[in-house]
py3Dmol code that shows the C-alpha trace and the ligand (Angstrom):
import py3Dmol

protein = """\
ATOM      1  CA  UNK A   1     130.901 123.800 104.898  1.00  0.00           C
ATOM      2  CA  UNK A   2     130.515 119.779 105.922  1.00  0.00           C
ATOM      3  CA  UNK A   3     127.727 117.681 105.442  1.00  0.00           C
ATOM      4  CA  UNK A   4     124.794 118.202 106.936  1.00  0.00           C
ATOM      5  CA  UNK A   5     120.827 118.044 107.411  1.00  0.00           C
ATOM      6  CA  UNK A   6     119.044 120.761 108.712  1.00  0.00           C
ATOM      7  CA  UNK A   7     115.257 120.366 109.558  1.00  0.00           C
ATOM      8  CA  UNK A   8     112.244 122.547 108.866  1.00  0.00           C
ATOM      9  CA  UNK A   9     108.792 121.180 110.240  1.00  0.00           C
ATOM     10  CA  UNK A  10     105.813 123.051 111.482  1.00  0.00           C
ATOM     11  CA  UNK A  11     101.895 123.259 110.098  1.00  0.00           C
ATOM     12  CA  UNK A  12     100.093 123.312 106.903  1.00  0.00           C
ATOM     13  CA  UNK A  13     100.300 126.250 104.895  1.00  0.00           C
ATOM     14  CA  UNK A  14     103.190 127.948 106.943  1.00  0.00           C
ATOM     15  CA  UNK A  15     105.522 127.672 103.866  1.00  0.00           C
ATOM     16  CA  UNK A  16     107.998 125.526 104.970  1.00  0.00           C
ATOM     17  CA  UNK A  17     108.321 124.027 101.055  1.00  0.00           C
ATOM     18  CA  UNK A  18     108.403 127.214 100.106  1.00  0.00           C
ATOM     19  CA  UNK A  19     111.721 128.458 102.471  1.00  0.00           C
ATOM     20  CA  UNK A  20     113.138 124.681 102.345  1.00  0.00           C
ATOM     21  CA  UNK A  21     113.642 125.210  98.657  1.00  0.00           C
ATOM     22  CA  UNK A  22     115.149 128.366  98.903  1.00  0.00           C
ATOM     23  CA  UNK A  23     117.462 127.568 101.544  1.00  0.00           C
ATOM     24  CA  UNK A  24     118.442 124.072  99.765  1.00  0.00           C
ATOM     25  CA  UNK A  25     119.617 126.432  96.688  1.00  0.00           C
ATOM     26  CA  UNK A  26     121.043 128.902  98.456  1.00  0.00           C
ATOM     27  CA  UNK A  27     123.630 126.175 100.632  1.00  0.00           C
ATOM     28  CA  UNK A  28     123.418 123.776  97.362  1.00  0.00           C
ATOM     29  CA  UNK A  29     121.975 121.246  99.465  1.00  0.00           C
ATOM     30  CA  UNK A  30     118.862 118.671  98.449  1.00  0.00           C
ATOM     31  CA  UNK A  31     115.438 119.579  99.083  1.00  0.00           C
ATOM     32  CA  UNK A  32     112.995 116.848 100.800  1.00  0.00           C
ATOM     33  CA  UNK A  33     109.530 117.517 101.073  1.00  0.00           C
ATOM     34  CA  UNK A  34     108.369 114.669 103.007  1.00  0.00           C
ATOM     35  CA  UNK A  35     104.702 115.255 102.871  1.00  0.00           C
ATOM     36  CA  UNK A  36     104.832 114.165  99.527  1.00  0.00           C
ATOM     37  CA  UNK A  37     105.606 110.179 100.726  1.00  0.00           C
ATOM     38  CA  UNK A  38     102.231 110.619 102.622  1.00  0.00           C
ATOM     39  CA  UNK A  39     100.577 112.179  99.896  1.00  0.00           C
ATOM     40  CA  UNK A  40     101.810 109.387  97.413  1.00  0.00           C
ATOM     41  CA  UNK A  41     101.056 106.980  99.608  1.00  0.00           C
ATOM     42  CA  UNK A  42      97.499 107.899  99.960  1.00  0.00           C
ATOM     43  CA  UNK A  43      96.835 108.436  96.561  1.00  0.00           C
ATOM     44  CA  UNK A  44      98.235 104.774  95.930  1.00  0.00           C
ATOM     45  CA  UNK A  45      95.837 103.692  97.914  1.00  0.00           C
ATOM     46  CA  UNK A  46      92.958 105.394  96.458  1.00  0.00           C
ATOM     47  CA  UNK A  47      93.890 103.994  93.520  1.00  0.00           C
ATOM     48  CA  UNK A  48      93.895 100.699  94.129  1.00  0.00           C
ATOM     49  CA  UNK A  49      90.068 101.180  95.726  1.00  0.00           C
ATOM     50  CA  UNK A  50      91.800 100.099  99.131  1.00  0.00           C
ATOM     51  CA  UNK A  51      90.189 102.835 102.620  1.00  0.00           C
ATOM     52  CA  UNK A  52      93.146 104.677 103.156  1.00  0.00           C
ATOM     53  CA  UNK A  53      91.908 103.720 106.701  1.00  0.00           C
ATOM     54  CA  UNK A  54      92.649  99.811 106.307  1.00  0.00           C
ATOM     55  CA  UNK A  55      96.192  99.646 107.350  1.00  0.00           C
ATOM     56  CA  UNK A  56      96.883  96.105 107.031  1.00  0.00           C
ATOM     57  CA  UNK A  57      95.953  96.492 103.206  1.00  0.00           C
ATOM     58  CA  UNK A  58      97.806  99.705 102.546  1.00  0.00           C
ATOM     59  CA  UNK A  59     100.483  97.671 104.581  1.00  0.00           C
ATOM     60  CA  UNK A  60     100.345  95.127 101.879  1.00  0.00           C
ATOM     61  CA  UNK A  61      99.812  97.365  99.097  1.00  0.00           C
ATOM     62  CA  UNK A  62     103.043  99.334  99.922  1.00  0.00           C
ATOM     63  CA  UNK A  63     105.244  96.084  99.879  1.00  0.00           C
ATOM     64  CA  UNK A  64     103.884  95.711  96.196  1.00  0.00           C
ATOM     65  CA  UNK A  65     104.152  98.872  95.094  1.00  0.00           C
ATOM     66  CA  UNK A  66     107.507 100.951  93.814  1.00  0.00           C
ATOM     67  CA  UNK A  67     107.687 104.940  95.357  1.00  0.00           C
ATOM     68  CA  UNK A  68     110.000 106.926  93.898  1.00  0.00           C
ATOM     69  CA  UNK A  69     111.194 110.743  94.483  1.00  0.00           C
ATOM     70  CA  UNK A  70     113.336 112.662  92.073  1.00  0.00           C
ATOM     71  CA  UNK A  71     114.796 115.623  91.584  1.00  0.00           C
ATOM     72  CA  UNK A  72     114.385 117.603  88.104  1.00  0.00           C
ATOM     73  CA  UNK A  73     115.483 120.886  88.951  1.00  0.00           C
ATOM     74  CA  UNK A  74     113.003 123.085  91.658  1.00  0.00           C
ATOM     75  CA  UNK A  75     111.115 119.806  91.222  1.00  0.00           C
ATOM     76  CA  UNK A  76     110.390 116.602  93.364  1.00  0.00           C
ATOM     77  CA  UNK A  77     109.523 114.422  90.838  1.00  0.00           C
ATOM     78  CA  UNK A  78     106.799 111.691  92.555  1.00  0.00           C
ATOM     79  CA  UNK A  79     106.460 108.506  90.474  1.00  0.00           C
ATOM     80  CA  UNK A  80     103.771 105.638  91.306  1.00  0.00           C
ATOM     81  CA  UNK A  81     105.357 102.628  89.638  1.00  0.00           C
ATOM     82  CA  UNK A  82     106.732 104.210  87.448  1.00  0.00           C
ATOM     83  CA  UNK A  83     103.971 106.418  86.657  1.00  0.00           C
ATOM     84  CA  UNK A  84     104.329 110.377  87.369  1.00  0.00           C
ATOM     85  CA  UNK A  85     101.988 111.496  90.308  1.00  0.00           C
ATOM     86  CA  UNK A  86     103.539 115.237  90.887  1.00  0.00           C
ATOM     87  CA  UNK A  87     100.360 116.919  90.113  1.00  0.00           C
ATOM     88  CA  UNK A  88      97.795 114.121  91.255  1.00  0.00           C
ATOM     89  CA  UNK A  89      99.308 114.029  94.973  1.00  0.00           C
ATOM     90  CA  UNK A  90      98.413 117.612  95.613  1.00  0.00           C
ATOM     91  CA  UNK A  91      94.190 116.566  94.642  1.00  0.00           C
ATOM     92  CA  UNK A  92      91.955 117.173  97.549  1.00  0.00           C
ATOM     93  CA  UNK A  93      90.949 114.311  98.011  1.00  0.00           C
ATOM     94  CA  UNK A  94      94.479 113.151  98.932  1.00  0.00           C
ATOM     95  CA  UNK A  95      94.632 115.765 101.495  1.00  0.00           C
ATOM     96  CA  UNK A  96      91.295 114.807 102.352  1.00  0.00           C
ATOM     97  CA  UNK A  97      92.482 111.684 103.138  1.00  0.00           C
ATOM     98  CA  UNK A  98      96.167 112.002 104.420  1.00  0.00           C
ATOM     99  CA  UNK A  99      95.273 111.904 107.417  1.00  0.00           C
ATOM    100  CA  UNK A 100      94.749 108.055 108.189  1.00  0.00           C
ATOM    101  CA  UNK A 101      98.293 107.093 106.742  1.00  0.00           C
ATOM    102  CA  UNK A 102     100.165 109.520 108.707  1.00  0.00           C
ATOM    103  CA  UNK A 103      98.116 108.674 111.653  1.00  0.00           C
ATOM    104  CA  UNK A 104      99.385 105.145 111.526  1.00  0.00           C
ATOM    105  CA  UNK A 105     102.556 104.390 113.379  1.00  0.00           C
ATOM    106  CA  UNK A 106     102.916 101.202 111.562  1.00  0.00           C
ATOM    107  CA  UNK A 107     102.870 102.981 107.809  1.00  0.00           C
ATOM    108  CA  UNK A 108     105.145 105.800 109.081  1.00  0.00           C
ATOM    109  CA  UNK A 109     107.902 103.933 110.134  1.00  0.00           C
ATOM    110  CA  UNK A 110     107.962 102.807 106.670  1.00  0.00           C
ATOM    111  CA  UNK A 111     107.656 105.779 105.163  1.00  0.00           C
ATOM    112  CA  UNK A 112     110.392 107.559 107.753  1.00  0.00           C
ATOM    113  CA  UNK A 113     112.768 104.462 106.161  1.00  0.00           C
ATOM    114  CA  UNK A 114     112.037 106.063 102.548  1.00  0.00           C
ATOM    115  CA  UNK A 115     113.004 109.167 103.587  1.00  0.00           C
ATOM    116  CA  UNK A 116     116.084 108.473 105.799  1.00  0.00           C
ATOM    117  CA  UNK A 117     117.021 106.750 102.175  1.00  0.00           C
ATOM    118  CA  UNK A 118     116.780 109.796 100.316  1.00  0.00           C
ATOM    119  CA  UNK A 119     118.610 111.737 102.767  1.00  0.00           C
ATOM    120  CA  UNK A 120     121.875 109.014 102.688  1.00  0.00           C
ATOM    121  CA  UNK A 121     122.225 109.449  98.761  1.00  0.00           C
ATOM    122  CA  UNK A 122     123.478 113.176  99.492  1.00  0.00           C
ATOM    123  CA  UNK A 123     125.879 115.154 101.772  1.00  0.00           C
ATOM    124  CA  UNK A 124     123.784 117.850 102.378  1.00  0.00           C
ATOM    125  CA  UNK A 125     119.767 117.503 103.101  1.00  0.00           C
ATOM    126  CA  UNK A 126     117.391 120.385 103.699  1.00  0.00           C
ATOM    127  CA  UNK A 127     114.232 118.160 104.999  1.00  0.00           C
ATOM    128  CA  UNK A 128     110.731 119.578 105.653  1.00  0.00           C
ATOM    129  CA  UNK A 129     107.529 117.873 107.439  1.00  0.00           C
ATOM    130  CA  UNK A 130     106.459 117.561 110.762  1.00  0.00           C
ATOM    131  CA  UNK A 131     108.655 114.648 112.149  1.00  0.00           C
ATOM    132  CA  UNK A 132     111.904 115.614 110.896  1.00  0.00           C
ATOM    133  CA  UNK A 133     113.612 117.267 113.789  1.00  0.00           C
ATOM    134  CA  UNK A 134     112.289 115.513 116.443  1.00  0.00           C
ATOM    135  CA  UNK A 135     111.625 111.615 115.016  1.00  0.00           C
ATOM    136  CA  UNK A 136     113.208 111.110 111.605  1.00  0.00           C
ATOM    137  CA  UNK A 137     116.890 112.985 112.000  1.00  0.00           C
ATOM    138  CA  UNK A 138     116.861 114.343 115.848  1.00  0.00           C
ATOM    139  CA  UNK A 139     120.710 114.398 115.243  1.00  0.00           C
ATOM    140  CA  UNK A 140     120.586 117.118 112.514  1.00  0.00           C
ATOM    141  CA  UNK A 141     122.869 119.953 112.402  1.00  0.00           C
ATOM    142  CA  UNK A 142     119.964 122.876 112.899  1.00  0.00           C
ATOM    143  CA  UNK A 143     116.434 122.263 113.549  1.00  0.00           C
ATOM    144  CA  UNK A 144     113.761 125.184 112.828  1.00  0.00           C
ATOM    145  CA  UNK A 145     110.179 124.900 113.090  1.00  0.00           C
ATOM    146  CA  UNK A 146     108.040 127.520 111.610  1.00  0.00           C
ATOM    147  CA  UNK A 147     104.581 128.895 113.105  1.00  0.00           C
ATOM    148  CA  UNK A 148     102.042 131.792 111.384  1.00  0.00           C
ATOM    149  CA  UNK A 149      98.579 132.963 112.672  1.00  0.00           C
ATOM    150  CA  UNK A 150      96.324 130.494 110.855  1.00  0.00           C
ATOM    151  CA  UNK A 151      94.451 133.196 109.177  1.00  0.00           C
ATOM    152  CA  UNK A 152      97.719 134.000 107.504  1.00  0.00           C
ATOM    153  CA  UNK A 153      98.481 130.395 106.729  1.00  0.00           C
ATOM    154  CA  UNK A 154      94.869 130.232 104.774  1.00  0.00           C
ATOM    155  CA  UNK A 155      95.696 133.446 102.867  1.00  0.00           C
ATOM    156  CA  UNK A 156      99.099 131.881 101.330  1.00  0.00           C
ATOM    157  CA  UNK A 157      97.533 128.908 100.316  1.00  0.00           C
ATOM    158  CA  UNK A 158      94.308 130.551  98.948  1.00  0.00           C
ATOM    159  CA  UNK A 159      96.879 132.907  96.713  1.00  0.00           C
ATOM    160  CA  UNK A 160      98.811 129.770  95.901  1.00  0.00           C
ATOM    161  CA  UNK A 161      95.858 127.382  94.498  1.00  0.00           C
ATOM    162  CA  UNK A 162      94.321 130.697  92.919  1.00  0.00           C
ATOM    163  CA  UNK A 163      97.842 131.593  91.116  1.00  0.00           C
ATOM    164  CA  UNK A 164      97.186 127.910  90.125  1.00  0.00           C
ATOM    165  CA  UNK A 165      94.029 128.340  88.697  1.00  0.00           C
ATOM    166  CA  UNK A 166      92.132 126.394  91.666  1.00  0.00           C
ATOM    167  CA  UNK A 167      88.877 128.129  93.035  1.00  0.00           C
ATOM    168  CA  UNK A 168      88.153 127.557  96.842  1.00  0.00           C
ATOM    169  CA  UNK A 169      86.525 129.886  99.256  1.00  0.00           C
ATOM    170  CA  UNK A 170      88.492 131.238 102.508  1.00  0.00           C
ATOM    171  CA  UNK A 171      86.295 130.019 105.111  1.00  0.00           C
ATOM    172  CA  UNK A 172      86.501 126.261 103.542  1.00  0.00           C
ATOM    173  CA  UNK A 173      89.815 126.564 102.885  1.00  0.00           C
ATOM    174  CA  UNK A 174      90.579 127.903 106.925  1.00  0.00           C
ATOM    175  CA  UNK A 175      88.577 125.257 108.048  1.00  0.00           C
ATOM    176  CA  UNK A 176      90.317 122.614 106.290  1.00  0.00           C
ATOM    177  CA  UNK A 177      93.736 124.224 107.583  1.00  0.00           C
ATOM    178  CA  UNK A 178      92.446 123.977 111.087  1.00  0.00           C
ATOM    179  CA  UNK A 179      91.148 120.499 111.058  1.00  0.00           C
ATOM    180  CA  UNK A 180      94.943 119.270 109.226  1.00  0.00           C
ATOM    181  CA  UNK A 181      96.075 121.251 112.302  1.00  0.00           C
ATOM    182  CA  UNK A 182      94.441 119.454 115.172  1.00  0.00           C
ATOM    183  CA  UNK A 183      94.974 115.760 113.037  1.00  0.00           C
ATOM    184  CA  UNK A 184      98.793 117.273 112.981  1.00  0.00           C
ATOM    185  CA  UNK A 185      98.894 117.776 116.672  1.00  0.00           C
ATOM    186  CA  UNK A 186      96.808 115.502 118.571  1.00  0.00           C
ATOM    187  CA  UNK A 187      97.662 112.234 116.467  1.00  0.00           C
ATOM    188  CA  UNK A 188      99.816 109.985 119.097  1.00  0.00           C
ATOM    189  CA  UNK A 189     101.750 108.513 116.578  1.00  0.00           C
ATOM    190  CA  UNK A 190     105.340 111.357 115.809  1.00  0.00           C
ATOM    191  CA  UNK A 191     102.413 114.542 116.538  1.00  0.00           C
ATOM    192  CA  UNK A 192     103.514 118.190 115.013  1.00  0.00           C
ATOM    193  CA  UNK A 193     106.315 119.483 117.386  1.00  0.00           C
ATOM    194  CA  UNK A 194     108.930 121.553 118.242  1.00  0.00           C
ATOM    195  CA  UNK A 195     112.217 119.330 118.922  1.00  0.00           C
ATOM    196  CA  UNK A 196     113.491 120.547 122.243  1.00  0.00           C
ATOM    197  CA  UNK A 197     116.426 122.093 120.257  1.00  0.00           C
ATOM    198  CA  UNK A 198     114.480 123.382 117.263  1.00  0.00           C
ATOM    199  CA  UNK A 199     114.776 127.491 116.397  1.00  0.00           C
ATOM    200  CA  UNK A 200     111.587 128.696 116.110  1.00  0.00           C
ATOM    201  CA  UNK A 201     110.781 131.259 113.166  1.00  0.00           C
ATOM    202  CA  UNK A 202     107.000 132.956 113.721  1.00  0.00           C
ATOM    203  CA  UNK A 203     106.505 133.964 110.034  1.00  0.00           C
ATOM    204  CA  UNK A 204     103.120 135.537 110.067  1.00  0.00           C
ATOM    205  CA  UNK A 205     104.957 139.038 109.175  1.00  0.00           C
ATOM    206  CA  UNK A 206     108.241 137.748 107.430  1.00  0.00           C
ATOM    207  CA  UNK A 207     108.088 136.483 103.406  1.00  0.00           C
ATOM    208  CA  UNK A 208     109.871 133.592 102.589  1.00  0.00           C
ATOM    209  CA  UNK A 209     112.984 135.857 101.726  1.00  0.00           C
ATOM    210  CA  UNK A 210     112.812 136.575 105.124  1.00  0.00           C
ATOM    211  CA  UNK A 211     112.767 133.657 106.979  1.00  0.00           C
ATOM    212  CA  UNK A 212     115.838 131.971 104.508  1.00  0.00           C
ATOM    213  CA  UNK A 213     117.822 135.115 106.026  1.00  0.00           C
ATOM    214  CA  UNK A 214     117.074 134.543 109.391  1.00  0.00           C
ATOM    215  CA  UNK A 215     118.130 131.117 109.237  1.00  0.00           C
ATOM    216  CA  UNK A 216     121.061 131.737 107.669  1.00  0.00           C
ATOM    217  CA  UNK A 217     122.265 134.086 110.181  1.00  0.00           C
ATOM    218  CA  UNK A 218     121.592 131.122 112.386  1.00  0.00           C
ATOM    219  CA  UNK A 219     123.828 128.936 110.319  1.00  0.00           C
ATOM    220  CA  UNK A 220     126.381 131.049 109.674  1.00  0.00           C
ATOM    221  CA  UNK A 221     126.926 131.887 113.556  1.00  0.00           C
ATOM    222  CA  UNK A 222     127.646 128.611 114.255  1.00  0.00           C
ATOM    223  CA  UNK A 223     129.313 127.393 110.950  1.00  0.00           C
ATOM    224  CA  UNK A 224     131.479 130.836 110.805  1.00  0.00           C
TER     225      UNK A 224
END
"""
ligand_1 = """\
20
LIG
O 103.259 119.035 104.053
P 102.002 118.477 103.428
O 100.816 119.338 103.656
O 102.176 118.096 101.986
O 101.761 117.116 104.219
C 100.625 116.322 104.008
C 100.267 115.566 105.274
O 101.259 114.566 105.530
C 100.188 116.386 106.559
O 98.881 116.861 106.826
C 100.608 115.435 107.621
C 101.460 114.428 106.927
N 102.892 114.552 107.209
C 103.343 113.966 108.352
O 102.560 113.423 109.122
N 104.676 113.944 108.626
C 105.552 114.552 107.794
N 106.845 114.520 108.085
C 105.088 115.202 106.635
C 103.734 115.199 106.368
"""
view = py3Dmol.view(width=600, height=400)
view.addModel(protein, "pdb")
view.setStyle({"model": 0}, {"cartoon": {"style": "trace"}})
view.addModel(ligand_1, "xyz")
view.setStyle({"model": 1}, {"stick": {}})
view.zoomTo()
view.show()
């Protein structure tokens, strides 16, 4: 097979790190999870006691500060200047708080430069977001974009933080997946959506087995 990038974007909780890992694996490709620049980002900014909502000084504070993203196996290694911030950039807080970096067209393109970095070091990028198919590589060789009932959506993530040892009730848990939702879609700046040529996968009734099989089939169709 040749080089290639194939995009997988869609909402919170819909498993698209999930199904981007597999399918990275499974066509020995790299694995990007770009909600994780956001999410370092963010935290970065916390840290330094700057309001994630003050872009001039997360502006500034990016220039002065070194992101990095590595791979160690399954893992995207997230490092703060050097320090490790895997674990830290999945807090709630930082979720909490996402929102107002990757509202903010100013910080994304900055961000989209990061990843469109990444991507160059390797021949062959699986990429996941909500951007990715339509802003950051709308020349990529297959575009998906996964959707699930929302219910269904809470329900993964709810098993997820629980198989992780973190308590959180459904209802706050839905109601945090629908406000990341409407932030997702109504932003102005890149908004969660479908590129005109993106396959769309409804996974509400498929695992993540599933959905890597369906869009191989897709691949292989066109890539014989
Ligand atoms: O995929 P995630 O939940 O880790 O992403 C965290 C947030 O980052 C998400 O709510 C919106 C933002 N994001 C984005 O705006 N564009 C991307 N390509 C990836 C994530």
């Amino acid at each position: 097979m040749h080089p290639f990038t194939i995009t997988i974007d869609g909402p919170a909780g819909v498993g698209k790190s999930t199904v981007a890992r597999m399918l990275a694996k499974e066509l020995s490709a790299v694995f990007l999870d770009t909600g994780a620049s956001y999410r370092a980002v963010t935290l970065a900014a916390m840290n330094a006691g700057i309001d994630p909502a003050d872009t001039v000084s997360v502006l500034e504070m990016m220039d002065r500060t070194v992101f990095e993203f590595k791979h160690t196996g399954d893992v995207l290694k997230v490092t703060i200047d050097g320090r490790d911030a895997t674990e830290a950039i999945r807090q709630p807080q930082v979720t909490e708080n996402v929102k107002f970096i990757a509202g903010q067209p100013q910080l994304r393109s900055q961000l989209v430069i990061l990843q469109k970095q990444f991507a160059a070091q390797f021949d062959r990028v699986v990429t996941e977001g909500r951007d990715q198919g339509t802003v950051v590589f709308p020349d990529a060789a297959f575009k998906f974009f996964l959707t699930a009932d929302s219910k269904e959506r809470t329900r993964r993530r709810h098993e997820e933080l629980t198989a992780a040892g973190k308590e959180i009730d459904f209802a706050v848990l839905h109601k945090q997946i629908a406000s990341r939702d409407a932030s997702d879609k109504n932003r102005t700046a890149s908004p969660l959506k479908p590129a005109s040529d993106a396959i769309g996968i409804n996974t509400t009734d498929i695992d993540a087995r599933g959905v890597v099989n369906r869009m191989l089939e897709v691949i292989n169709a066109k890539n014989g």
